[in-house]
C-alpha positions as CSV (number, residue, x, y, z in Angstrom):
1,X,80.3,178.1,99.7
2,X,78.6,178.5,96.3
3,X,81.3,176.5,94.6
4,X,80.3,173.4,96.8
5,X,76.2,174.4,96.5
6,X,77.1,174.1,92.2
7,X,79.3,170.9,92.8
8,X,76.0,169.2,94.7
9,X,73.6,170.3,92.7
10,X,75.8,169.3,89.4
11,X,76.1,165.6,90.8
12,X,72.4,165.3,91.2
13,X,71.0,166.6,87.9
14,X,74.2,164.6,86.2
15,X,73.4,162.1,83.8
16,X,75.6,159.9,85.3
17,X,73.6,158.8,88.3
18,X,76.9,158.3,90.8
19,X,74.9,160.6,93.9
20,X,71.9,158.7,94.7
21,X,73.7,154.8,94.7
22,X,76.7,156.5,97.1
23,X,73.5,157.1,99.7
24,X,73.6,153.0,99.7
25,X,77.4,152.2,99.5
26,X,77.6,155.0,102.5
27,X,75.1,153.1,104.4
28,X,76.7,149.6,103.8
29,X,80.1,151.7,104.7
30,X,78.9,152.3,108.0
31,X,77.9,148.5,108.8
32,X,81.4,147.4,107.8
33,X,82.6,150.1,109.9
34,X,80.6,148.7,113.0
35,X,81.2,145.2,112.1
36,X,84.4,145.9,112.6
37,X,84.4,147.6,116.0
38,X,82.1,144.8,116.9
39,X,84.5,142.1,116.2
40,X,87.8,144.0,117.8
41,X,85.5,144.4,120.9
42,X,84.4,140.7,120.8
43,X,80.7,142.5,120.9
44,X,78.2,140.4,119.1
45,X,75.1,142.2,118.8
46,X,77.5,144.8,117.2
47,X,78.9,142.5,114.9
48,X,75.3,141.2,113.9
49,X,74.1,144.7,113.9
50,X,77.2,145.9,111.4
51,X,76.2,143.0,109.3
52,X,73.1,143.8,109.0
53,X,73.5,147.3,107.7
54,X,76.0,146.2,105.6
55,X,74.1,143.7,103.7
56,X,71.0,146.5,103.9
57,X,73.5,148.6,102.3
58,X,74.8,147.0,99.4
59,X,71.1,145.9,98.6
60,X,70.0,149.6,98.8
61,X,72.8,150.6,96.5
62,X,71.8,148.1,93.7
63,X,67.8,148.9,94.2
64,X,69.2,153.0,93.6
65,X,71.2,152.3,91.3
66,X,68.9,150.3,89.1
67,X,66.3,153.2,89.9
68,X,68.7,155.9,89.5
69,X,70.3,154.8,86.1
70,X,68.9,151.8,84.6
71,X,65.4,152.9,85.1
72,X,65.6,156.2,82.9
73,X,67.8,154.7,80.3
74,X,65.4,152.2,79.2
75,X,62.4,154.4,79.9
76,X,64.1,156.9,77.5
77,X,65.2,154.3,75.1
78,X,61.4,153.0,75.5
79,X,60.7,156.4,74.2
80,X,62.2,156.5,71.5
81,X,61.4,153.1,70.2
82,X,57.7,154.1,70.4
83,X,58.3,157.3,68.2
C-alpha cells in the first residue's frame, strides 16, 4: 500500500503535470462511454447527456492543463526574466 501512496503522491508533485489534465480526459472518458450506451440503446437524452460531458470534458482537460503546466512554466520563466 505504500508503494501506490509514493506512486500518487510522485505524479502530483511531478513536474510533468500529466495527474491533474487526466481528471478532465477521465471526465470526457465517461461522456463517450455514455454516449455510446445512449446510441446502442436508441436513448436520446443519454446520448445528449454523453455529449455533453464529453465536450465538458475535453474543455476541462485543456483549461487543467493550461493551468497545470503552461501556467507555471511561464510564471517561472517570468521569473527569471525579471531577475
Amino acid at each position: 500500500m505504500d508503494r501506490i501512496g509514493s506512486l500518487v503522491s510522485g505524479l502530483h508533485s511531478n513536474e510533468e503535470g500529466h495527474a491533474l489534465p487526466a481528471v478532465g480526459a477521465l471526465i470526457a472518458g465517461i461522456g463517450i462511454v455514455l454516449l455510446g450506451f445512449g446510441a446502442a440503446n436508441a436513448n436520446d437524452a443519454l446520448c445528449i447527456a454523453g455529449g455533453f460531458i464529453g465536450g465538458l470534458g475535453v474543455i476541462a482537460a485543456a483549461l487543467l492543463n493550461h493551468r497545470g503546466v503552461d501556467y507555471e512554466l511561464y510564471d517561472r520563466i517570468g521569473k527569471l526574466e525579471n531577475k
